[in-house]
C-alpha positions in Angstrom: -79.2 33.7 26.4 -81.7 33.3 29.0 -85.4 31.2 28.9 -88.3 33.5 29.9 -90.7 31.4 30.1 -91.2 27.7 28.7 -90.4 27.6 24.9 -89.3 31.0 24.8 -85.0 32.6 24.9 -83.8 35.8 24.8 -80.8 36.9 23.4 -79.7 40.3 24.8 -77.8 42.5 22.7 -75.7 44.4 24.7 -74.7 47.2 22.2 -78.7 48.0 21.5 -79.6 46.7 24.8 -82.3 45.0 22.3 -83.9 41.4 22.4 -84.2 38.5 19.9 -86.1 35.8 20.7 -85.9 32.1 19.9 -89.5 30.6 20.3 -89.8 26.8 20.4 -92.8 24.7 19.9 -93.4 21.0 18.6 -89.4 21.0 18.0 -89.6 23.5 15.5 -88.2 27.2 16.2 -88.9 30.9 15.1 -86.7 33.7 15.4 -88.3 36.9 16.1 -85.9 40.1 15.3 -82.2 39.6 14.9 -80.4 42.2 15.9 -77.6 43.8 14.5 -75.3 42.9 12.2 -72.6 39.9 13.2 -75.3 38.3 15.4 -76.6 35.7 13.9 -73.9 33.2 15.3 -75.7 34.2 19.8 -78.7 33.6 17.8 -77.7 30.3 16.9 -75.8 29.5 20.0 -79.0 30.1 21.8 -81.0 27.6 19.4 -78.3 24.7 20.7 -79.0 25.4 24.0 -82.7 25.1 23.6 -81.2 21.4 21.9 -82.2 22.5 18.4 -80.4 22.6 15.2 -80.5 25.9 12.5 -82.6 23.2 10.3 -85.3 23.5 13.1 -86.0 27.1 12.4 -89.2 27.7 10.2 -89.1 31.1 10.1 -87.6 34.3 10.3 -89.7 37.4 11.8 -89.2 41.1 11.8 -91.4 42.7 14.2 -89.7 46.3 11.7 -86.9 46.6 9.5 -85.2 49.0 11.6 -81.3 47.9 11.6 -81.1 47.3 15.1 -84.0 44.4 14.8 -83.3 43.3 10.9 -79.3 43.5 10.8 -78.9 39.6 11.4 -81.8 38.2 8.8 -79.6 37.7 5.8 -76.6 35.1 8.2 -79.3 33.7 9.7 -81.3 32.9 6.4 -77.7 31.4 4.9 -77.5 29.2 8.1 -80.8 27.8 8.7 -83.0 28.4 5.2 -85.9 29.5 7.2 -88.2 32.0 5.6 -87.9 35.9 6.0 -91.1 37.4 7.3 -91.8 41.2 7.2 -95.1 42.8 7.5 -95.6 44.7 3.2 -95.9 48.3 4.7 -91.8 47.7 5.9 -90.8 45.7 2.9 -89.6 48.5 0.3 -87.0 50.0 3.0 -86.0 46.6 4.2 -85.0 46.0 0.5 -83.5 49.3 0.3 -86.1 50.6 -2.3 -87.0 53.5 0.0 -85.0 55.7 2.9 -85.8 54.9 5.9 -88.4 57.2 7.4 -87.1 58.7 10.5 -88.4 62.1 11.9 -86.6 65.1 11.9 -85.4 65.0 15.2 -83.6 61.3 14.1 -79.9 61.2 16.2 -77.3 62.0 13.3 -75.6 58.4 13.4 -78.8 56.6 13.0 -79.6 57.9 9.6 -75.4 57.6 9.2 -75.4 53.9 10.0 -78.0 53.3 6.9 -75.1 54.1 4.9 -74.0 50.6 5.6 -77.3 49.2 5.4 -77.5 46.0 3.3 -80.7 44.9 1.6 -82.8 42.1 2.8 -85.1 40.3 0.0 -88.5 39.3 2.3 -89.5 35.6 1.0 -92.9 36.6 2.6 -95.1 39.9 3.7 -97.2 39.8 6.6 -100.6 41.5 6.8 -102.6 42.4 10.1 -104.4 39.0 11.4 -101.5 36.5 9.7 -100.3 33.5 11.7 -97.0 32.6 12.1 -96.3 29.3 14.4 -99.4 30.2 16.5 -98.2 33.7 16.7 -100.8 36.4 15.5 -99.6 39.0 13.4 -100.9 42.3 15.1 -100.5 45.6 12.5 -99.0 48.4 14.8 -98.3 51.3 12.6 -96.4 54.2 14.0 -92.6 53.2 14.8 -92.4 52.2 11.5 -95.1 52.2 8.4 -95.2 48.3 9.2 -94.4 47.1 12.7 -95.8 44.3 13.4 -96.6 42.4 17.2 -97.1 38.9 17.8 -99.7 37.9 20.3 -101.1 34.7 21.0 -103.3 35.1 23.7 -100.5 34.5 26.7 -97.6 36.0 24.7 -97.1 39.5 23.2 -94.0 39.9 21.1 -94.3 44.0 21.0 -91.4 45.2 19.0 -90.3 49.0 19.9 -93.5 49.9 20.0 -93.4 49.2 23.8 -90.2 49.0 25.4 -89.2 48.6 29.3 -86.3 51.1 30.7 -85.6 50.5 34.3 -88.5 47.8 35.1 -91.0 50.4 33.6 -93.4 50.0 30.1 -92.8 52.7 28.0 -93.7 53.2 24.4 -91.2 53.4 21.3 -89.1 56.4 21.0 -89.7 59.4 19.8 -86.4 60.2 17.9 -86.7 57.2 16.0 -90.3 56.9 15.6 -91.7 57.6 11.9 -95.4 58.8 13.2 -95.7 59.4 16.8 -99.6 60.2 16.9 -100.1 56.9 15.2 -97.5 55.3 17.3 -99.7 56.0 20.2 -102.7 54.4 18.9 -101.1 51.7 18.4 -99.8 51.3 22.2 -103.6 51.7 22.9 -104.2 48.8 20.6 -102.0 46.7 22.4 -103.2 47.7 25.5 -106.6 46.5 25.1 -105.1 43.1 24.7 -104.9 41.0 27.3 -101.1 39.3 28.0 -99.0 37.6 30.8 -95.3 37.8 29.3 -94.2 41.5 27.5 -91.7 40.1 25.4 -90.3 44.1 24.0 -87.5 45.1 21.6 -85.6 47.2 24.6 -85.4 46.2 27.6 -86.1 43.2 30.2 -89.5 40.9 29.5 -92.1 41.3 31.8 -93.1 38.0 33.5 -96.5 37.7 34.8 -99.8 40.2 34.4 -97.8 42.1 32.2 -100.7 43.8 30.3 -101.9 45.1 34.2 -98.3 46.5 34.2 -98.4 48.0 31.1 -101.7 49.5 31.7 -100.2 51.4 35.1 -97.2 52.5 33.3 -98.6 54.2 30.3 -101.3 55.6 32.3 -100.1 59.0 31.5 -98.8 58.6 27.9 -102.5 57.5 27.2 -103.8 60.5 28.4 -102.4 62.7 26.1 
């Protein structure tokens, strides 16, 4: 666990290389994305360090229901009774009403792994221009039918829909990404917003002017 900036901890998980974030404010605490499955208890760990108790946690936010992000939300509901949040459009495949909608060029063992996928009732859906603890819910289509961001104003909680990889911004993957076309518009949505602290779902945060980093890295994605 590591603070990236006041009120906000990272928990890296190594097997994904993937982020979950622990978001204080007024002694209250969000979780945003949970990783895997059997990670609740780094999640929690990280919520003591930050002098908090699972009581303090108000909410629960998937930034997509992909596995890798939404594995932990069920543990984590049993051991703080915060609220799960998903945006609607990701709701039916993170109950397991739906298969998950991976393009054809998906790697074999992620469509294998949601074989062992285990449903998650949402206790609420999120639509574009929601507010969770001061975050904004941002609609960013593409990745998934209903990835969501979280921006509020200083902040931007991107999900996969921008990533880093060796210090650079890059957007989500294409092997994994439902609707790439509409992935990229919604990278250009976020880049019209301005941000300090990247806060991705791969990859190390970006600490200060990261929307002018982001801007310099995807120059070349946004041309095509």
């Amino acid at each position: 666990m590591s603070q990236v900036v006041s009120g906000v901890y990272r928990v890296l998980i190594p097997e994904t290389y993937g982020n979950a974030y622990v978001v204080v404010r007024g002694g209250r605490a969000v979780i945003v994305d949970t990783g895997i499955p059997g990670k609740a208890q780094a999640i929690l760990n990280a919520l003591q360090s930050a002098g908090l108790s699972p009581s303090s946690v108000e909410a629960i936010v998937l930034t997509h229901f992909h596995l890798d992000h939404s594995g932990s939300a069920e543990e984590l509901r049993a051991a703080t009774g915060a609220k799960v949040y998903v945006h609607e459009a990701d709701a039916p495949y993170l109950q397991g009403l739906q298969p998950p909608p991976f393009p054809k060029e998906a790697p074999r063992e992620a469509l294998e792994a949601y074989r062992f996928f285990k449903p998650v009732r949402p206790d609420s859906l999120l639509k574009d221009g929601d507010e969770v603890a001061g975050l904004r819910v941002i609609h960013i289509p593409g990745h998934t039918p209903g990835s969501i961001a979280l921006y509020d104003g200083t902040l931007l909680f991107s999900g996969d829909t921008l990533n880093v990889r060796e210090g650079m911004v890059q957007g989500p993957p294409p092997q994994y990404t439902a609707d790439m076309r509409q992935a990229i518009a919604s990278v250009r949505k976020l880049l019209s917003l301005r941000f300090d602290f990247l806060l991705p779902g791969h990859g190390d945060p970006v600490v200060g002017r990261a929307s002018e980093k982001a801007l310099q890295d995807l120059a070349d994605l946004l041309k095509g």
